[in-house]
Biopython code that builds the backbone (N, CA, C, O; Angstrom):
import numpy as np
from Bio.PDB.StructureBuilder import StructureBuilder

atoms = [
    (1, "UNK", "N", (131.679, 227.837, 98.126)),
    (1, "UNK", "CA", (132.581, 228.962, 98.016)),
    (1, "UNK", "C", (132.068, 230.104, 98.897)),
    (1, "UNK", "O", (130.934, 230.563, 98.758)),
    (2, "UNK", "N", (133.110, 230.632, 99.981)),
    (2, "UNK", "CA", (132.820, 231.895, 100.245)),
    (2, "UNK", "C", (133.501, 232.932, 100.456)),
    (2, "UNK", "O", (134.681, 232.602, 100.577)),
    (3, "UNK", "N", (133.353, 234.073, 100.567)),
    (3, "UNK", "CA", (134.294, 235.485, 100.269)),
    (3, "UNK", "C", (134.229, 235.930, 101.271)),
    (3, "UNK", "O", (133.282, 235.709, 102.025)),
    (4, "UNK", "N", (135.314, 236.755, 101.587)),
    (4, "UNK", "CA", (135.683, 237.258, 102.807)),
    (4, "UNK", "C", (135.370, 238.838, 102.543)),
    (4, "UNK", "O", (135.865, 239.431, 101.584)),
    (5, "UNK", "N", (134.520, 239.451, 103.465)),
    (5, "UNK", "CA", (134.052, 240.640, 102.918)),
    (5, "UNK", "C", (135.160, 241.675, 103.222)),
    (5, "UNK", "O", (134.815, 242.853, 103.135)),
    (6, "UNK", "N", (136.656, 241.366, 103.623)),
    (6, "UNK", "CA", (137.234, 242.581, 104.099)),
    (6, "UNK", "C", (138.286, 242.319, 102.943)),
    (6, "UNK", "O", (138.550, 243.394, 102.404)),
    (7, "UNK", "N", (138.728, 241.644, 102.581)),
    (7, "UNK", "CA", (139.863, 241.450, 101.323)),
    (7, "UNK", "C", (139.488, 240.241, 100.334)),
    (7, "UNK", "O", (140.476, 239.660, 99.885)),
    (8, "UNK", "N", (138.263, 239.766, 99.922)),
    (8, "UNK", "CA", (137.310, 239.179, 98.837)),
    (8, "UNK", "C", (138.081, 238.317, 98.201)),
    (8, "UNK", "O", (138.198, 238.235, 96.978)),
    (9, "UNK", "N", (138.873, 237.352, 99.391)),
    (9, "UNK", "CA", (139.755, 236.444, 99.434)),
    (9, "UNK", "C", (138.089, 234.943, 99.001)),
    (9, "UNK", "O", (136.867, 235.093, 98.973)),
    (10, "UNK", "N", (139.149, 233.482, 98.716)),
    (10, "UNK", "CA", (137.260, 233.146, 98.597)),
    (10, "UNK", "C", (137.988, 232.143, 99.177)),
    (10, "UNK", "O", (139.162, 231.904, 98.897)),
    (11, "UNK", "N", (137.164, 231.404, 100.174)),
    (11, "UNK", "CA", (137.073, 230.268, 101.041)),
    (11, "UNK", "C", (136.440, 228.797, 100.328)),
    (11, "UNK", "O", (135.527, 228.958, 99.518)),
    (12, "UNK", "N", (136.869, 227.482, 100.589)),
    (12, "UNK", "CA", (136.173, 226.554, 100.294)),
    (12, "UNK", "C", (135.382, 226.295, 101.332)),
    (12, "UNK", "O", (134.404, 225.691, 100.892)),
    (13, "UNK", "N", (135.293, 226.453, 102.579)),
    (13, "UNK", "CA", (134.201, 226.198, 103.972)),
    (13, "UNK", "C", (134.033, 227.688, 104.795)),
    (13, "UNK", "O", (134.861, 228.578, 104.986)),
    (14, "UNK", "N", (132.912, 227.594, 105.111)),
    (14, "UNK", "CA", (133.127, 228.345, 106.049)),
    (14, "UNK", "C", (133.836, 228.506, 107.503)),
    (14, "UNK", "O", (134.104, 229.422, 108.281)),
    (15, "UNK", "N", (133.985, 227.135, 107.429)),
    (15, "UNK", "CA", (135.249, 227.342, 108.672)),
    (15, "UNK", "C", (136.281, 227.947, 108.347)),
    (15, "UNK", "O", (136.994, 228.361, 109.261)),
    (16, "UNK", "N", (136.725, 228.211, 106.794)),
    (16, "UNK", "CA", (138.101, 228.345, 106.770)),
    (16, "UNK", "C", (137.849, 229.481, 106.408)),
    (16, "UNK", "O", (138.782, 230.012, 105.805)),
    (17, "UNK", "N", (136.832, 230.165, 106.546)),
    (17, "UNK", "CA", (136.771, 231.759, 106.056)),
    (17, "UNK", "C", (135.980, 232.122, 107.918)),
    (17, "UNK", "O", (135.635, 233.303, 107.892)),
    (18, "UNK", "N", (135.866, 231.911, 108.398)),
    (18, "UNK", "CA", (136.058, 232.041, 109.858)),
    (18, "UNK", "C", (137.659, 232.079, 110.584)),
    (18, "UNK", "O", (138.468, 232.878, 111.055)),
    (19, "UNK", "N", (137.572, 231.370, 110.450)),
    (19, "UNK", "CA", (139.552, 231.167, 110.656)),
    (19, "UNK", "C", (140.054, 232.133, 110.192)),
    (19, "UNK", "O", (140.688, 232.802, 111.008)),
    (20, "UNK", "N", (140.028, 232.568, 108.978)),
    (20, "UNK", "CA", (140.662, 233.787, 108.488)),
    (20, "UNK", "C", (140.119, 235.188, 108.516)),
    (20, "UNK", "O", (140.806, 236.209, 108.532)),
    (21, "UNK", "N", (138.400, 235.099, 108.522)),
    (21, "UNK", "CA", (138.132, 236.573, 109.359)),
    (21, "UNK", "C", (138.454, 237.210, 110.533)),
    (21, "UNK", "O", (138.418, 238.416, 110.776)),
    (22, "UNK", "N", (138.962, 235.750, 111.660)),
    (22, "UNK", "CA", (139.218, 236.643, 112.685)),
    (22, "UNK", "C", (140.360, 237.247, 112.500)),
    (22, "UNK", "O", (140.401, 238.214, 113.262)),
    (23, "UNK", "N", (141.375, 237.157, 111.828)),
    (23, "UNK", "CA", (142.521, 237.639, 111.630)),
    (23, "UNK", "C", (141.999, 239.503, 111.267)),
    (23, "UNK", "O", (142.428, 240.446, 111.932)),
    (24, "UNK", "N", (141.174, 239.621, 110.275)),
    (24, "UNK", "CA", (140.417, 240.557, 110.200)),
    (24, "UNK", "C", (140.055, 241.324, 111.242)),
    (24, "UNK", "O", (140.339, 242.514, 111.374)),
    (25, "UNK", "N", (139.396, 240.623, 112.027)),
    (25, "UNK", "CA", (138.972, 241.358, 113.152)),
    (25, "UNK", "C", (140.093, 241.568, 114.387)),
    (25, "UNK", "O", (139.683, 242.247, 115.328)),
    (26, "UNK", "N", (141.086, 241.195, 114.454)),
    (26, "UNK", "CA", (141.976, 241.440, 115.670)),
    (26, "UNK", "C", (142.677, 242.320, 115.228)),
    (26, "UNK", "O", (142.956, 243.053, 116.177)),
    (27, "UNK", "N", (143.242, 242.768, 114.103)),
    (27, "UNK", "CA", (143.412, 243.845, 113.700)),
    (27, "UNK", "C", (142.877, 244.920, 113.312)),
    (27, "UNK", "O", (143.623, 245.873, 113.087)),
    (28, "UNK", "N", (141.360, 245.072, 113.119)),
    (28, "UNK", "CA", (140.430, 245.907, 113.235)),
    (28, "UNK", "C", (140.189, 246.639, 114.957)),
    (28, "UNK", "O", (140.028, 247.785, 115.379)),
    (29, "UNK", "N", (140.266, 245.419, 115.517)),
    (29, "UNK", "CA", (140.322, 245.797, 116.985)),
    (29, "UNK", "C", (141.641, 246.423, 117.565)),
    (29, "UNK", "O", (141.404, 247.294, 118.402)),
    (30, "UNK", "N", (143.104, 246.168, 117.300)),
    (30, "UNK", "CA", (143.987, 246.412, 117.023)),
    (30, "UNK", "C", (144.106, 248.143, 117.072)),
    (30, "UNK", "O", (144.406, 248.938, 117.964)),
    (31, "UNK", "N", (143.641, 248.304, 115.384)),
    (31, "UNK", "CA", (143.629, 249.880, 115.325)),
    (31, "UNK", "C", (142.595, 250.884, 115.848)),
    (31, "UNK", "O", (142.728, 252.103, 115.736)),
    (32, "UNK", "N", (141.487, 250.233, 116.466)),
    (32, "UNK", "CA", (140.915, 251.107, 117.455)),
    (32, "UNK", "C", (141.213, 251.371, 118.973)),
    (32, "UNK", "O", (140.846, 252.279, 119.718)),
    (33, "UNK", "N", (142.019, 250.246, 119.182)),
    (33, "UNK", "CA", (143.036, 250.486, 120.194)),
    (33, "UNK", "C", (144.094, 251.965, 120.284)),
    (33, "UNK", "O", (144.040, 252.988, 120.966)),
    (34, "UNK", "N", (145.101, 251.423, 119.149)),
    (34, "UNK", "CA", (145.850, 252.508, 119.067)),
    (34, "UNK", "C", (145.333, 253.886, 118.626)),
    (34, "UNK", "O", (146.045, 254.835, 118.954)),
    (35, "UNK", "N", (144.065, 254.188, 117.847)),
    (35, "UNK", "CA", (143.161, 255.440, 117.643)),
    (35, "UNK", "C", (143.010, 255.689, 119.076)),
    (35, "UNK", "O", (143.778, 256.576, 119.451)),
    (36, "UNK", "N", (142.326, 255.235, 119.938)),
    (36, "UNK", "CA", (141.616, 255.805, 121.215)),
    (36, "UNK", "C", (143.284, 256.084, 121.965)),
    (36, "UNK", "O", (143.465, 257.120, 122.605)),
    (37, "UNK", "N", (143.928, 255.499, 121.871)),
    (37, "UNK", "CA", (145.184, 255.588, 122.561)),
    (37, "UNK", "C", (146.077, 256.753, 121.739)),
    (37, "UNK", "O", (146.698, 257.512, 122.484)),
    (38, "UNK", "N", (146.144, 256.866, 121.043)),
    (38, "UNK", "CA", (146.770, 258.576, 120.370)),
    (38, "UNK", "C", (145.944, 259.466, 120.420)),
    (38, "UNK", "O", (146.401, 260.548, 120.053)),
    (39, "UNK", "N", (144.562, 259.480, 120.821)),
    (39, "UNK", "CA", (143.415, 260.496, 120.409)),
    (39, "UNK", "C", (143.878, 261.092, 122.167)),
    (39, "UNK", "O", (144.300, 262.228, 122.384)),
    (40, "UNK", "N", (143.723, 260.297, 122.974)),
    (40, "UNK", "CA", (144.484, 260.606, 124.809)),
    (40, "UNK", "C", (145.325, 261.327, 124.607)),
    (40, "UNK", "O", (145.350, 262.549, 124.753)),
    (41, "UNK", "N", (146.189, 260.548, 124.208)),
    (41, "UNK", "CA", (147.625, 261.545, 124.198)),
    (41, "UNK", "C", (147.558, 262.634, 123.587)),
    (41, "UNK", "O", (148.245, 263.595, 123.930)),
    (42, "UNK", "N", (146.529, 262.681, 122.347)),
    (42, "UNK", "CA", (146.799, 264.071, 121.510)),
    (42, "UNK", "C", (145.847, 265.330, 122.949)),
    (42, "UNK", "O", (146.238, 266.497, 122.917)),
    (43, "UNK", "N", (144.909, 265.037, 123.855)),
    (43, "UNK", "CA", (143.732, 265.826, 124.293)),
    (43, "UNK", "C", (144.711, 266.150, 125.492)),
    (43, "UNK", "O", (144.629, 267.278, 125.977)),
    (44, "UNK", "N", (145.687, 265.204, 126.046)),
    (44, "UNK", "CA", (146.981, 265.573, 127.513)),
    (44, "UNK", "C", (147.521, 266.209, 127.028)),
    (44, "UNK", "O", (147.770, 267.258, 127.622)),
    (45, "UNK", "N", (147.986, 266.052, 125.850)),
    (45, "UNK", "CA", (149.329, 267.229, 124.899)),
    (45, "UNK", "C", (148.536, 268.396, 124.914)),
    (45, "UNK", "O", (149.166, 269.447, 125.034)),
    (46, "UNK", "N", (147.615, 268.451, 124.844)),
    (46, "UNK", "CA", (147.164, 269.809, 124.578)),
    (46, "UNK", "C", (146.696, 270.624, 126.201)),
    (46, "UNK", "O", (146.617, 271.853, 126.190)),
    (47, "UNK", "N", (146.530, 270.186, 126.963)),
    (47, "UNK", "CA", (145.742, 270.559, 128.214)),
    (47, "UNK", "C", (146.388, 271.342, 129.147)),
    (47, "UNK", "O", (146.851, 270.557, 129.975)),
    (48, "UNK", "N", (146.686, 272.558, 129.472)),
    (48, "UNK", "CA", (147.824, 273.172, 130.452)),
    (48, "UNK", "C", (147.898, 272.808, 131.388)),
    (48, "UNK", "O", (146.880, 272.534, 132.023)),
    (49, "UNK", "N", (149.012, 272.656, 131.847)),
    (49, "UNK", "CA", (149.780, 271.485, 132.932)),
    (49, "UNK", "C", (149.491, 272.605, 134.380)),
    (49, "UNK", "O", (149.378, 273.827, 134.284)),
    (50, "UNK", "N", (149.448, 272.150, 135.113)),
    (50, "UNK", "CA", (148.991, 272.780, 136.538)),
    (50, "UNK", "C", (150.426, 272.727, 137.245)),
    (50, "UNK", "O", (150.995, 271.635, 137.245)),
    (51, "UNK", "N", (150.932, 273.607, 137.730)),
    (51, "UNK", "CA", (152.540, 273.756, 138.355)),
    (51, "UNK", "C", (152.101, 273.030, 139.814)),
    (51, "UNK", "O", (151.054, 273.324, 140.391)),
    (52, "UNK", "N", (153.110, 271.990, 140.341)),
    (52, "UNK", "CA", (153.060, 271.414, 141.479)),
    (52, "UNK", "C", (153.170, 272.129, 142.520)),
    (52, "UNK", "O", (154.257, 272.706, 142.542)),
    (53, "UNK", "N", (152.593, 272.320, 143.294)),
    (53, "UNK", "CA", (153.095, 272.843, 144.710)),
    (53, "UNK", "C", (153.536, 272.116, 145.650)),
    (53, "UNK", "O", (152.826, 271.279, 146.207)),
    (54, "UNK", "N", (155.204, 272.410, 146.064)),
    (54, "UNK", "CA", (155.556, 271.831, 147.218)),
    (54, "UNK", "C", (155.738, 272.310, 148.795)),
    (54, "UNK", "O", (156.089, 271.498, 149.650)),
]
sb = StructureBuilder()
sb.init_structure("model")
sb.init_model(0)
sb.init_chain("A")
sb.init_seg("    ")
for serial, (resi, resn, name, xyz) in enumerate(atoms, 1):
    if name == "N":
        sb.init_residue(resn, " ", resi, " ")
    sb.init_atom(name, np.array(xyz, "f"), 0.0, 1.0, " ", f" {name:<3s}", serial, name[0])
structure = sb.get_structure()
């Protein structure tokens, strides 16, 4: 028997609690994606825009 330390789901192998951690982890990776990617946008939103010169 083993447990999955992110939702203490319990596995009969460890393959099959491998198999299902990565699911864990691609969505862990997932939302640090979209964090670093709104944290950008929030630091451009804020930054005064420089007028183009033509």
């Amino acid at each position: 028997m083993h447990q999955c330390y992110y939702c203490e789901r319990i596995f009969d192998s460890k393959e099959q609690l491998y198999d299902h951690v990565e699911i864990h982890s691609d969505i862990e990776r997932n939302k640090e994606i979209m964090n670093r990617k709104k944290e950008k946008e929030r630091k451009q939103s804020q930054q005064p825009r420089a007028k183009k010169i033509e």
